[in-house]
N, CA, C and O atoms as a CHARMM CRD file, in Angstrom:
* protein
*
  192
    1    1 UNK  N      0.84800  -1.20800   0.00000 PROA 1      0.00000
    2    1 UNK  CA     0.00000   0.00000   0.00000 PROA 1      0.00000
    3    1 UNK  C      0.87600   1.24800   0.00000 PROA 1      0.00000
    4    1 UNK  O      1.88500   1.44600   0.67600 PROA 1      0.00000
    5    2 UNK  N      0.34200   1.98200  -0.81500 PROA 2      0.00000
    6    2 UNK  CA     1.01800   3.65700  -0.89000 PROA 2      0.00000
    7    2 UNK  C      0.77100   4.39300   0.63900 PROA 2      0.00000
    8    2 UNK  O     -0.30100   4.51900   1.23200 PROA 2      0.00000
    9    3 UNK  N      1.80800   4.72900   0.96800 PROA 3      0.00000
   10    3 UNK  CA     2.19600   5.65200   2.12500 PROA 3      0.00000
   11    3 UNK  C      1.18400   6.77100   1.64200 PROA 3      0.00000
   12    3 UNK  O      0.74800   7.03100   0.52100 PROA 3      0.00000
   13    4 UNK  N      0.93900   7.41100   3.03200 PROA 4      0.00000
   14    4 UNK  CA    -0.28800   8.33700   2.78200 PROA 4      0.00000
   15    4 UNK  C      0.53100   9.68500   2.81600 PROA 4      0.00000
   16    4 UNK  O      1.24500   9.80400   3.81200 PROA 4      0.00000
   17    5 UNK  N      0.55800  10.72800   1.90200 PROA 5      0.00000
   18    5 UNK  CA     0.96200  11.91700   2.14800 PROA 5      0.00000
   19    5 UNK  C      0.77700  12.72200   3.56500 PROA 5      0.00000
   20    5 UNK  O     -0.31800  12.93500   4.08500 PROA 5      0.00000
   21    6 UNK  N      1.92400  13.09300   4.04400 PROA 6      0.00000
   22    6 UNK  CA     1.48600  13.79700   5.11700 PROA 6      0.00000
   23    6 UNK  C      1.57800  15.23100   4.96700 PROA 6      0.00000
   24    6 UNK  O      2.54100  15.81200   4.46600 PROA 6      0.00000
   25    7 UNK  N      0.59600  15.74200   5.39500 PROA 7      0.00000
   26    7 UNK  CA     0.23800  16.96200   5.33600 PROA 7      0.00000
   27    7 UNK  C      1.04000  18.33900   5.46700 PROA 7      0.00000
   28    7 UNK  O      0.96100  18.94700   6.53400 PROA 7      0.00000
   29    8 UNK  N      1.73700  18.80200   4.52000 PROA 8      0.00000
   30    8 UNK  CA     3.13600  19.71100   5.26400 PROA 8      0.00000
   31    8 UNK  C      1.99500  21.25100   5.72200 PROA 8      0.00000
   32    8 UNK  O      1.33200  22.07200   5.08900 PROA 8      0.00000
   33    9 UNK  N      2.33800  20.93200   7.34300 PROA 9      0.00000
   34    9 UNK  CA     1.66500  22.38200   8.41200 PROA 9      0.00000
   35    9 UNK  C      2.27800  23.59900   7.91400 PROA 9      0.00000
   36    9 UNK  O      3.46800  23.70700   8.20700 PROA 9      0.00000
   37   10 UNK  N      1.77800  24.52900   7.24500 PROA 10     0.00000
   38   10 UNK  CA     2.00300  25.97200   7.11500 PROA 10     0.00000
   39   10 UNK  C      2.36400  26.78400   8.24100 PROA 10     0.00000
   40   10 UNK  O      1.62800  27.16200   9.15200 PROA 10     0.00000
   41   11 UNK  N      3.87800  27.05800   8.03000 PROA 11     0.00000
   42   11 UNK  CA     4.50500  27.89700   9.17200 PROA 11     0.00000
   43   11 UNK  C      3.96600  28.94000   8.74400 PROA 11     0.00000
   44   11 UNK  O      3.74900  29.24500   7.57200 PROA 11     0.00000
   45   12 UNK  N      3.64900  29.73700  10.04900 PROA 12     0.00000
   46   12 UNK  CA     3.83900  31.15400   9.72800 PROA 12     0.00000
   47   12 UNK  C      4.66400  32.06000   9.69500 PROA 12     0.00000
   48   12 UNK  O      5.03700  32.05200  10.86800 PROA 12     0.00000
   49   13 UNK  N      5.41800  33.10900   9.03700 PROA 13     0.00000
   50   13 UNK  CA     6.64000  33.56200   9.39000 PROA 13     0.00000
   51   13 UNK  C      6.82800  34.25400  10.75400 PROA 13     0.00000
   52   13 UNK  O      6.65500  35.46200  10.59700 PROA 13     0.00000
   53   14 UNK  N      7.08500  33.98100  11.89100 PROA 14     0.00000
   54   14 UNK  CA     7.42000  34.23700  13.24700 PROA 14     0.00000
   55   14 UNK  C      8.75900  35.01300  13.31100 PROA 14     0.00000
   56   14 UNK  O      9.62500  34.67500  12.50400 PROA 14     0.00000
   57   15 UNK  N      8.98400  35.85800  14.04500 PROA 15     0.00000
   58   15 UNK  CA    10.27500  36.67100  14.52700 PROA 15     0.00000
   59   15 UNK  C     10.27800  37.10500  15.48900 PROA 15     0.00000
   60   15 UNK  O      9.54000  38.08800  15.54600 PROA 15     0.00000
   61   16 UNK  N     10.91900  36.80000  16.64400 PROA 16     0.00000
   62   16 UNK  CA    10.68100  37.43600  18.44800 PROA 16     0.00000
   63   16 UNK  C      9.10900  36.15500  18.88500 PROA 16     0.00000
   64   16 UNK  O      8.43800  36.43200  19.87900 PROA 16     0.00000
   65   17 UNK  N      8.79300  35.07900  18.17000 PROA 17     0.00000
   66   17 UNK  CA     7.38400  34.12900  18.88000 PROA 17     0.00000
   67   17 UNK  C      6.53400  35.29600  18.09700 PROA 17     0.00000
   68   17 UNK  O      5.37700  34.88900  18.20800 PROA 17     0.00000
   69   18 UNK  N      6.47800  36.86000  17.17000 PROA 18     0.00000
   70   18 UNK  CA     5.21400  37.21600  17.27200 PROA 18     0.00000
   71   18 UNK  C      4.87500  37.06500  15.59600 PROA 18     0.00000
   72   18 UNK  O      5.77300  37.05000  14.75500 PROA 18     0.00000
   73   19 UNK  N      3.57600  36.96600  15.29900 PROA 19     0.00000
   74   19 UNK  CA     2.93800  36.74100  13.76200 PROA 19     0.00000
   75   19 UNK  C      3.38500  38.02700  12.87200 PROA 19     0.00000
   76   19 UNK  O      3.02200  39.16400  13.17400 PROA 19     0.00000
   77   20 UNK  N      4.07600  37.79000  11.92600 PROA 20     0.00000
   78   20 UNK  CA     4.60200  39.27300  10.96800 PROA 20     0.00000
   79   20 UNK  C      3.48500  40.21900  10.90200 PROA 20     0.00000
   80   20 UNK  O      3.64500  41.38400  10.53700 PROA 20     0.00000
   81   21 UNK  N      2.50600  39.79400  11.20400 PROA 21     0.00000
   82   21 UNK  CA     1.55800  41.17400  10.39500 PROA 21     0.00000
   83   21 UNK  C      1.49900  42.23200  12.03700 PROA 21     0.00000
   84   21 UNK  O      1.00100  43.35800  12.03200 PROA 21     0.00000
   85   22 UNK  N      2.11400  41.57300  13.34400 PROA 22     0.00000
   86   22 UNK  CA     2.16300  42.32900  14.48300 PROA 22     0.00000
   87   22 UNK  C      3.43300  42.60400  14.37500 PROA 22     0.00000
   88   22 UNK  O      3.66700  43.55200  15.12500 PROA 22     0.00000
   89   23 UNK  N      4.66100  42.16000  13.66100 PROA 23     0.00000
   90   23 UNK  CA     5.82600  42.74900  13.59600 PROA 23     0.00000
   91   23 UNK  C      6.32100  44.41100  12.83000 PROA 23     0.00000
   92   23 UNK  O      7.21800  45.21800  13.07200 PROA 23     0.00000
   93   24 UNK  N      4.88400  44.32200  11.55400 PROA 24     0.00000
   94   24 UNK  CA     5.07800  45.17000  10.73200 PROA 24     0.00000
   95   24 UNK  C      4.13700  45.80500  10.95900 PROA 24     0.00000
   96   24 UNK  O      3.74100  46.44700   9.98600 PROA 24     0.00000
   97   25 UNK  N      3.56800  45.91800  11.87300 PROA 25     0.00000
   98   25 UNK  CA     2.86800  46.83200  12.92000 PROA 25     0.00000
   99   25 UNK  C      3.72800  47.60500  13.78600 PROA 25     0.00000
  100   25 UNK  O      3.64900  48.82200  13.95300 PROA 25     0.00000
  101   26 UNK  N      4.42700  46.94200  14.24000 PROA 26     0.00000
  102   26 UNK  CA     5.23900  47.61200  15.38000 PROA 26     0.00000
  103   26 UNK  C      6.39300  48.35500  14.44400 PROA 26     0.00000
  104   26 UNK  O      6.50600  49.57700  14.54700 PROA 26     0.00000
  105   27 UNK  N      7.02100  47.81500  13.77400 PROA 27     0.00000
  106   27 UNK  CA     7.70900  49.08400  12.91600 PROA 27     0.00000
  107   27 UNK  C      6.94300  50.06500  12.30200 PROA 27     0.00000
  108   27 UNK  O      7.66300  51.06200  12.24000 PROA 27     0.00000
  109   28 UNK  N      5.85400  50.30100  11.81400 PROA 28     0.00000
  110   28 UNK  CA     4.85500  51.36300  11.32600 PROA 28     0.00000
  111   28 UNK  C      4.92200  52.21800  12.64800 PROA 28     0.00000
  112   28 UNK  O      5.08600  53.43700  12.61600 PROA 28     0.00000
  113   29 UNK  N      4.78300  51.48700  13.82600 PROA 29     0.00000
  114   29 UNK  CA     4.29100  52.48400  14.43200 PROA 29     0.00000
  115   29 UNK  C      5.34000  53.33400  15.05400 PROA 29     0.00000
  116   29 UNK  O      5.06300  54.43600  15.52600 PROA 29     0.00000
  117   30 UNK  N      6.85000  52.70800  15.06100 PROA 30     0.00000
  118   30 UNK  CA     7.93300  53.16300  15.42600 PROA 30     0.00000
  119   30 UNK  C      8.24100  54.44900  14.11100 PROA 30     0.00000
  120   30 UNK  O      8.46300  55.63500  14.35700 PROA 30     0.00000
  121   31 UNK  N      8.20100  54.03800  13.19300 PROA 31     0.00000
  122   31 UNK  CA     8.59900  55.07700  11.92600 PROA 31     0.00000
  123   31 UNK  C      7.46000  56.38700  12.14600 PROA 31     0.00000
  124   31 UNK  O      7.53000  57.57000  11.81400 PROA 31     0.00000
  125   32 UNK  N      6.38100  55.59100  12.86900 PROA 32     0.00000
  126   32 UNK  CA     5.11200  56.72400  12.96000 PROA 32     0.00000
  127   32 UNK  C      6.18100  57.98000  14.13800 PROA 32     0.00000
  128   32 UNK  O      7.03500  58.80600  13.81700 PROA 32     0.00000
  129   33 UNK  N      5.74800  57.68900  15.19900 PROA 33     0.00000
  130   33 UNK  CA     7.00400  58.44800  16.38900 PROA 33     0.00000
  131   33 UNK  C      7.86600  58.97600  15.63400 PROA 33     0.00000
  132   33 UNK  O      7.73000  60.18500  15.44500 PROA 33     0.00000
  133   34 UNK  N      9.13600  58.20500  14.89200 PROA 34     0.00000
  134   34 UNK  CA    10.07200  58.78700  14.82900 PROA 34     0.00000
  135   34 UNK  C      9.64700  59.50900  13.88100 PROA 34     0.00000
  136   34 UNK  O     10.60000  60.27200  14.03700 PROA 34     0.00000
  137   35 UNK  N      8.84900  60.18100  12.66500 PROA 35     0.00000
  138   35 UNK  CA     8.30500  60.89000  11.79200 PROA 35     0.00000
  139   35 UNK  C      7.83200  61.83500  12.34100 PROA 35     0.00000
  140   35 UNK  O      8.07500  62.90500  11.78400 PROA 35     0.00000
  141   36 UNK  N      6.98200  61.89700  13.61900 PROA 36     0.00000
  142   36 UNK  CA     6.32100  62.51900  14.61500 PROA 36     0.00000
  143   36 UNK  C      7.27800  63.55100  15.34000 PROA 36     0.00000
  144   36 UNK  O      6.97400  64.69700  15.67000 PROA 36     0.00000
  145   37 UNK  N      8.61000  62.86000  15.53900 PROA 37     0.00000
  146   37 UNK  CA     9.42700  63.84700  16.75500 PROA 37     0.00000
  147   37 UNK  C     10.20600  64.14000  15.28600 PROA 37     0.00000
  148   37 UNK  O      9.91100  65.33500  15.30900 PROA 37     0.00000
  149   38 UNK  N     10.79300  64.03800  14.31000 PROA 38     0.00000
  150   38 UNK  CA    11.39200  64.67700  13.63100 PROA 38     0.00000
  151   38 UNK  C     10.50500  66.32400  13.10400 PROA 38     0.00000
  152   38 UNK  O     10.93100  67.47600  13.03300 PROA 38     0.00000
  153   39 UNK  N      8.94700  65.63300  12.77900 PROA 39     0.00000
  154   39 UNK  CA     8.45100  66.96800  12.20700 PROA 39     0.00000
  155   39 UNK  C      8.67400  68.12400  13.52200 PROA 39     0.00000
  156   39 UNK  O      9.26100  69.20400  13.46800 PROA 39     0.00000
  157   40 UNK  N      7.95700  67.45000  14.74700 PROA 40     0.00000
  158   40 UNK  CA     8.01100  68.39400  15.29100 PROA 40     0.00000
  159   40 UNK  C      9.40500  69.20300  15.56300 PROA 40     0.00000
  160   40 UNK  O      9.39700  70.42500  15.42100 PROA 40     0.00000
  161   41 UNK  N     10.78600  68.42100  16.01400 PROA 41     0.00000
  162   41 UNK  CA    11.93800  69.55100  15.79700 PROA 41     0.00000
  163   41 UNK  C     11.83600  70.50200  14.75200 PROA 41     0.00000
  164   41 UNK  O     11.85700  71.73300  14.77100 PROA 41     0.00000
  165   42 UNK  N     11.71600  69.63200  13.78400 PROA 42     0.00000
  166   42 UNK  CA    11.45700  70.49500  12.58600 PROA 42     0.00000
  167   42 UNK  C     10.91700  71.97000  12.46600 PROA 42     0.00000
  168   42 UNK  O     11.32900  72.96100  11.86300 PROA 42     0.00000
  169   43 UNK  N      9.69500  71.69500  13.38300 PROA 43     0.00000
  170   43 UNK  CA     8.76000  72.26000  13.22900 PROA 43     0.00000
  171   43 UNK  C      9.66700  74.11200  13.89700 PROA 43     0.00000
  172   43 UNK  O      9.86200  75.25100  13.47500 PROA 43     0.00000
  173   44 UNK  N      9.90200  73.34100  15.03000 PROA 44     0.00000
  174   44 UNK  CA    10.34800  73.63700  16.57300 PROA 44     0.00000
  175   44 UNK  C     11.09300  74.56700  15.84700 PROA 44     0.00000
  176   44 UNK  O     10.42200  75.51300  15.43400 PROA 44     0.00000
  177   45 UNK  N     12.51600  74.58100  15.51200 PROA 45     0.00000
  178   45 UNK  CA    13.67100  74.60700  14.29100 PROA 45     0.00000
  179   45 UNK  C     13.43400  76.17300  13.20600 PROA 45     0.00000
  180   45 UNK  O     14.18500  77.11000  12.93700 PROA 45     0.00000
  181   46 UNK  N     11.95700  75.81900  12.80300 PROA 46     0.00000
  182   46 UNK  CA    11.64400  77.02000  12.05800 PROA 46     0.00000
  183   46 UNK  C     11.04000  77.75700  12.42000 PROA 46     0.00000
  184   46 UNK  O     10.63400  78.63100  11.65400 PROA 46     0.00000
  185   47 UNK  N     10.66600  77.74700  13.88700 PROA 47     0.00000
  186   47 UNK  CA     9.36900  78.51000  14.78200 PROA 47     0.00000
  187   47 UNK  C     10.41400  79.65000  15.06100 PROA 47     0.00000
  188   47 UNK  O     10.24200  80.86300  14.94400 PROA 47     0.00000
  189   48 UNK  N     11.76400  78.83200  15.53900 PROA 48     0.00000
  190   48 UNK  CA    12.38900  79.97000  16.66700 PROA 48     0.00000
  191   48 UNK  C     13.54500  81.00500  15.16100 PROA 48     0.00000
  192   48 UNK  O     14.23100  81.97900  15.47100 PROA 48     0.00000
């Protein structure tokens, strides 16, 4: 009898245990901040 295919389980891509779509969350939201405190020096910068 033919061996039964076993089923290859779909990894998910993991980095730090967390699911990529919460990884590339957390860099959005880091680039968000750092976009955030740059405008504002910026801002700061051309005020004075």
């Amino acid at each position: 009898m033919p061996k039964p295919q076993q089923k290859k389980e779909r990894k998910q891509l993991r980095i730090l245990g967390l699911p990529w779509w919460m990884f590339l969350a957390v860099i959005f939201f880091i680039i968000m901040i750092l976009a955030n405190r740059w405008l504002t020096t910026a801002i700061v910068q051309l005020g004075s």
